[in-house]
N, C-alpha and C positions, 0 to 999 in steps of 0.2 A: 504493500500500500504506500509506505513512504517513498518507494523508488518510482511512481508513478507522481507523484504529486509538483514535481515541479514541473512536467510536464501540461498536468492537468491547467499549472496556473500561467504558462504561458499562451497556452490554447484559450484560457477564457480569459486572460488578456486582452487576443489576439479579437475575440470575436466584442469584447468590446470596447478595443480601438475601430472594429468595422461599423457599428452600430453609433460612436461617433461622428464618421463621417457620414454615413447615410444621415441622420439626422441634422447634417451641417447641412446637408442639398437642400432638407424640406425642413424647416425649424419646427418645434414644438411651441406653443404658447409659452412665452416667459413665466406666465402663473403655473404651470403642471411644470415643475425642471424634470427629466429625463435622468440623464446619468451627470455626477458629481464628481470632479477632480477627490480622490482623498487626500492626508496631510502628504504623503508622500511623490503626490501628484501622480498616480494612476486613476483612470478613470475605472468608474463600479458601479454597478447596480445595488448597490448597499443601503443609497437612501430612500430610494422609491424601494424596495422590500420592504422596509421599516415601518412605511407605510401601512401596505397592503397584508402582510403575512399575518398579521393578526386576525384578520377577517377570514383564514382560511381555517378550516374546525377539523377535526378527526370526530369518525361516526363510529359508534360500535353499535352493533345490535344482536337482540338472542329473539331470536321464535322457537316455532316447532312445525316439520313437516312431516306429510304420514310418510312411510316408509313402506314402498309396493313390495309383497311376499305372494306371487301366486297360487304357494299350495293355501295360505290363509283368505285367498280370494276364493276358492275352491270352496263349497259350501257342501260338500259331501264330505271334505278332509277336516272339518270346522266342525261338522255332527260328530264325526266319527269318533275327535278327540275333546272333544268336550271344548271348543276354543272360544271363545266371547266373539260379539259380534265385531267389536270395536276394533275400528285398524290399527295398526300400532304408529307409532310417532316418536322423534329424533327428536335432539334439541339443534338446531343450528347456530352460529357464531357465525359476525360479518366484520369485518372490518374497510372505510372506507373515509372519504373524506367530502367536506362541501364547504360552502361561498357563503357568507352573512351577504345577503345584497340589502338590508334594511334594518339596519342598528335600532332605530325605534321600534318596530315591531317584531323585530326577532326574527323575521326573514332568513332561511338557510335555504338554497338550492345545492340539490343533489343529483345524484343515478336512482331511479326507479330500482333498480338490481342492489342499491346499498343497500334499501331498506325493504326489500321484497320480504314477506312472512314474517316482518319483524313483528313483536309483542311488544317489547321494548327497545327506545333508542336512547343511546347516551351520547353527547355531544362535549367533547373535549374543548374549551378555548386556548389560545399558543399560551395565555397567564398559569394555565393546570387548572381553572375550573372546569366541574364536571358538572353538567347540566342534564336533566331529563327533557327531552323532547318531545314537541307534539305532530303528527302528521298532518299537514292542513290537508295534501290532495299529491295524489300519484296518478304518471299517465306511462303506463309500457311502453306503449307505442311510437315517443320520442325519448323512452328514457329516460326520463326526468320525473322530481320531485321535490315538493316546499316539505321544508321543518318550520317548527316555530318554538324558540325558547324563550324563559323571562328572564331576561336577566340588565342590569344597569352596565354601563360602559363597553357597549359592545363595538363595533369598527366593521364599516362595510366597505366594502371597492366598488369604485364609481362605476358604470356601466359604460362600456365603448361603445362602436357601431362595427360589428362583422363584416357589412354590408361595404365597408373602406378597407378592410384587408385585401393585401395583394401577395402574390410569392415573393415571397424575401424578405419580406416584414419583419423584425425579430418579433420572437414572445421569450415566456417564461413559464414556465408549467410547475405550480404549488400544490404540494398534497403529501400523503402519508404513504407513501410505496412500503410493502410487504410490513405494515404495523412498527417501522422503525422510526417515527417521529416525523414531524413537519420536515423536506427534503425541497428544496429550488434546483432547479435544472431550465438550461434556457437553450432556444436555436432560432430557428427560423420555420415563417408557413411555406413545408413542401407544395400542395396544392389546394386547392378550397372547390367546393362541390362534389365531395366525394360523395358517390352514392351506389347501391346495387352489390352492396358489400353482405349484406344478412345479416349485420347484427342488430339493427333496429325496423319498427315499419316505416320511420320517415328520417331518410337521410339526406345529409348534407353537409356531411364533416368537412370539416377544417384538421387540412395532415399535418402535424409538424413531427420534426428530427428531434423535439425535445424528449426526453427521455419521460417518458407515460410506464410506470409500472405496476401491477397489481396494488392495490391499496390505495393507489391513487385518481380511482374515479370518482367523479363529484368533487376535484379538486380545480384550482382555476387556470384559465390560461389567460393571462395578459399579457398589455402591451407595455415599450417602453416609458409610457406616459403611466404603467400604473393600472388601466383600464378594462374591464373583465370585457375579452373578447370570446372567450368559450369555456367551457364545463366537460375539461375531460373526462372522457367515458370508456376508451376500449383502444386496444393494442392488437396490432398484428403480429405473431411471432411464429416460428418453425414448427411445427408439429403440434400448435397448440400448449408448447409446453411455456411456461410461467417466465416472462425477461421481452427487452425493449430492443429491437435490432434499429430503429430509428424511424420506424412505422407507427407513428401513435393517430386519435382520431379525439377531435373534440367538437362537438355541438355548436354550433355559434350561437350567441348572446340573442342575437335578434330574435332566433328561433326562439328559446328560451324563455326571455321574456315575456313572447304573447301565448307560450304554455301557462308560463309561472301566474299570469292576471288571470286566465280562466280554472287555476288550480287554487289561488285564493280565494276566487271571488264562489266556483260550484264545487270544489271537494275533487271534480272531474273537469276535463276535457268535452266540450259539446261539439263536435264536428260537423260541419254540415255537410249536404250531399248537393253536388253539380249534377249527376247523371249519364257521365257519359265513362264508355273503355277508352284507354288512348294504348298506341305504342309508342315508342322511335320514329323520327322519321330517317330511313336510311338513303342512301345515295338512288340506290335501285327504284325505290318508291319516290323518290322527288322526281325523278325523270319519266316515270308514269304517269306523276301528277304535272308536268310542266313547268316547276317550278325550278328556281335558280339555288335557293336553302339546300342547306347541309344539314340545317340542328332544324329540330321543333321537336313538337307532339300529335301524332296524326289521331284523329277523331274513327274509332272502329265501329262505335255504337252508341247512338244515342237510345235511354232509356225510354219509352212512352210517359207521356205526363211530367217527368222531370223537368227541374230548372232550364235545364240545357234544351230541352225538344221547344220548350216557352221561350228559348230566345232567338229560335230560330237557327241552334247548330246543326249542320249534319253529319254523317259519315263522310269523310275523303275531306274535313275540314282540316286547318293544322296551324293548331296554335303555338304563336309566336310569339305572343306577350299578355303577361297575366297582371293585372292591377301595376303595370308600368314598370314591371320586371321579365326581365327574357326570360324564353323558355325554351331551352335547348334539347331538351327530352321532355321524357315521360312523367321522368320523377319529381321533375321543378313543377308541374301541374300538382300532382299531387301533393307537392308540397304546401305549398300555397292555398289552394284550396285549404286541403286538412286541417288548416291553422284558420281558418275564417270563421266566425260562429255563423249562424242560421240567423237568416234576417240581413245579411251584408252582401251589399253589391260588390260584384265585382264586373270588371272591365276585360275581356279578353279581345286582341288584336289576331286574327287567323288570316288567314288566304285563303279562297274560295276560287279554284279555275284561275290560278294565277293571282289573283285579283285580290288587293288586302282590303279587308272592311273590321271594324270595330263594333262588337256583340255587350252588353251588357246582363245579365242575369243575376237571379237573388237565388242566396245558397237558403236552402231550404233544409229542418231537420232530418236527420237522417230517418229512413222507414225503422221501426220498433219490431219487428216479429218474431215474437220468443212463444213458445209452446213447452209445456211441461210434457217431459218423455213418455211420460206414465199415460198422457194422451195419444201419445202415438202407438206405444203396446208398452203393456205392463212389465217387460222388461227390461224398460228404460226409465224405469222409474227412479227418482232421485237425481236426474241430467234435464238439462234444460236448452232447448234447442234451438235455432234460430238462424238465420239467411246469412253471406259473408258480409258484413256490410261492406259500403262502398269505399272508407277509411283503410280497409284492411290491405296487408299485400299479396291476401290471395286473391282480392277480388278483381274480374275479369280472368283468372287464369286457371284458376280449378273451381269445376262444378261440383256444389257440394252441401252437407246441411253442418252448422256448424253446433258444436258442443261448447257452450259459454259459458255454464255452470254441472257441477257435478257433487253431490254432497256426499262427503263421506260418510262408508260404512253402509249406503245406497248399491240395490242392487245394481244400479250402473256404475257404481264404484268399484266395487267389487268384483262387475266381470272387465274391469279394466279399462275402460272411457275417462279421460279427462277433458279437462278445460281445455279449450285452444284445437281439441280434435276437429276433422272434418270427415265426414261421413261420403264416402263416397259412391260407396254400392251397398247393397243391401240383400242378400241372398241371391249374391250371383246376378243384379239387376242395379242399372244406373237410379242412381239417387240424386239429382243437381237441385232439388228441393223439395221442401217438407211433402207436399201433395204426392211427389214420386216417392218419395222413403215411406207416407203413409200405404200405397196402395202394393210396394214391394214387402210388407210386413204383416199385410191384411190376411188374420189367418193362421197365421206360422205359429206354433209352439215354440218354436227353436229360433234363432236368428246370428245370420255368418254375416257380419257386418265388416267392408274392407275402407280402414282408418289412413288418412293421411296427418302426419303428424312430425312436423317440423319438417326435416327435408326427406324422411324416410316413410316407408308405409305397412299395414300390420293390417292381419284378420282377428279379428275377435268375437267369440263363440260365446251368445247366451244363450242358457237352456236353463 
């Protein structure tokens, strides 16, 4: 360790005598200083940390998840041996870190996966207090979630704009990597728009070279001025196995924040629904469609009744601009939309036969259709079922009925169904909705139900 260290400090020297000069080309407001001569006259990021690192918290949290034992799902192997109904259950430990963005009300932003199954959360401050925590609102779907503690003299970091990051920008990445204490690690933004990656359903990371290690999601990522421009969340590394090769991914701020106002203000995320499928638009299909474009989102189907069929979209449309932001794929629709509540206009710019014209539409709630299993055959009793909705990222891409709820110790628990499943056949017969899963089950004592579930797919036998 020590024979690496003078190395190390010429290297982060090096990189911020670079971050000097970049910052000479484009000054910083004289009010935010950036980086500081020290007594020695090297420059550091020592006093903007000084700042900021306060407002960065370590999370810990304990729950409990059941623990799947097939032969105890087995309700002949349960009789036989006299076994309680009840499933059995683990205690889990998390460790993790988040962002004060709101000293007066105790505003913390995190990873939805810090605090996933927790029971309890404790929130570390950099002073050593330990604080208990409250969940105001979690959304899987971007990964994110608010805490909220009570406590006096708290320290927030001012919010940036993502929307002004470019490649090469430096940051600084604050967090608790592998439970070893508050750790700063700085580089630069690799690329920005990452998406299609799988680890969340709405992407749009910001990559950086900073060093992102286990423990450290829900930690921040700012700029030289100090400013939280995203909420580290996830690492790309070799095999899956645990360490930072220079692939890290963080949320941007922007995103973030118009999660974090609707996780305040509902507990949840209210999404509304456009109504249409999109893809890519690829080389091949722009030249079918006559068009000069590279990037969009082509329109594969418009819904009946939806926002979209009311504003006049149609199929072979291809949107190119959403509320006055480009859209170069698939995902930036979905993006943007996803993040809109019900009842908000938005503005899309498409091509039509060449031809650009500007469409206006109101995103409208999303359709509700949830059915208790036990209505569809009593061996689904205990799941609760319902369509993909349109937020999802399976929807348009696999036909299917989805499992949203499943209670444990429920004979749908038990013969193996969870949350998040998707139904896709049903004794040997397509199921792409409820009405088809009712009329493939009309009957059957028994039921061979085939599950798609995360990226892999399974039969599952109730009888």
């Amino acid at each position: 360790m020590s024979a690496l260290a003078p190395d190390i400090r010429r290297r982060t020297a090096a990189l911020a005598c670079g971050a000097l000069l970049a910052l000479a080309a484009a000054p910083a407001p004289a009010a935010i200083p950036a980086l500081a001569p020290a007594e020695d006259g090297l420059p550091t990021l020592a006093p903007m940390l000084e700042r900021v690192t306060p407002a960065v918290v370590n999370i810990f949290t304990r729950g409990r998840v059941p623990v799947r034992n097939p032969l105890l799902e087995d309700p002949f192997f349960r009789r036989f041996f006299g076994l309680p109904e009840a499933p059995a259950e683990r205690e889990t430990q998390n460790l993790g870190s988040g962002v004060v963005v709101d000293a007066e009300k105790g505003y913390i932003l995190t990873n939805h996966h810090v605090i996933a199954n927790a029971e309890r959360i404790t929130v570390t401050l950099r002073d050593g207090r330990r604080l208990e925590a409250r969940l105001v609102g979690a959304d899987a779907e971007t990964d994110l979630a608010v805490l909220q503690v009570k406590a006096e003299g708290l320290t927030a970091i001012p919010f940036g704009d993502s929307d002004r990051l470019r490649v090469g920008d430096f940051v600084v990445a604050i967090g608790n990597p592998f439970g070893l204490g508050q750790t700063v690690t700085s580089g630069i933004v690799s690329a920005l728009g990452r998406s299609g990656l799988g680890i969340e359903g709405y992407e749009d990371f910001i990559q950086t070279d900073a060093s992102i290690n286990p423990g450290n999601s829900g930690g921040a990522l700012v700029n030289l001025r100090g400013e939280l421009v995203g909420i580290n969340t996830a690492i790309l590394s070799p095999g899956g196995q645990p360490g930072n090769i220079g692939i890290g991914f963080a949320i941007p701020i922007n995103m973030a924040r118009a999660v974090m106002a609707q996780l305040v203000e509902y507990g949840e995320v209210r999404r509304g629904r456009l109504g249409v499928h999109v893809q890519d638009l690829t080389p091949e299909l722009a030249r079918a469609f006559g068009i000069g474009r590279r990037h969009g989102a082509v329109i594969t189907q418009v819904l009946p009744g939806s926002p979209a069929a009311k504003a006049g979209l149609r199929p072979g449309d291809v949107v190119i601009e959403a509320e006055g932001r480009p859209v170069r794929r698939a995902a930036d629709l979905r993006n943007i939309i996803g993040l809109l509540r019900a009842g908000t206009k938005v503005r899309l710019t498409v091509l039509r036969n060449g031809h650009r014209r500007t469409v206006t539409a109101v995103i409208e709630p999303p359709r509700q259709v949830r059915v208790e299993g036990e209505r569809v055959h009593p061996r689904l009793a205990g799941a609760v079922l319902g369509e993909i909705p349109e937020g999802s990222p399976l929807h348009g891409k696999v036909e299917g009925v989805l499992v949203t709820e499943v209670a444990p110790g429920s004979p749908a628990w038990f013969a193996g169904l969870r949350p998040g499943d998707v139904i896709v056949e049903a004794n040997r017969k397509p199921a792409p909705d409820l009405d088809s899963l009712r009329r493939a089950v009309r009957g059957s004592r028994t039921l061979l139900l085939n599950v798609r579930r995360g990226d892999g797919a399974l039969f599952i036998l109730l009888r």
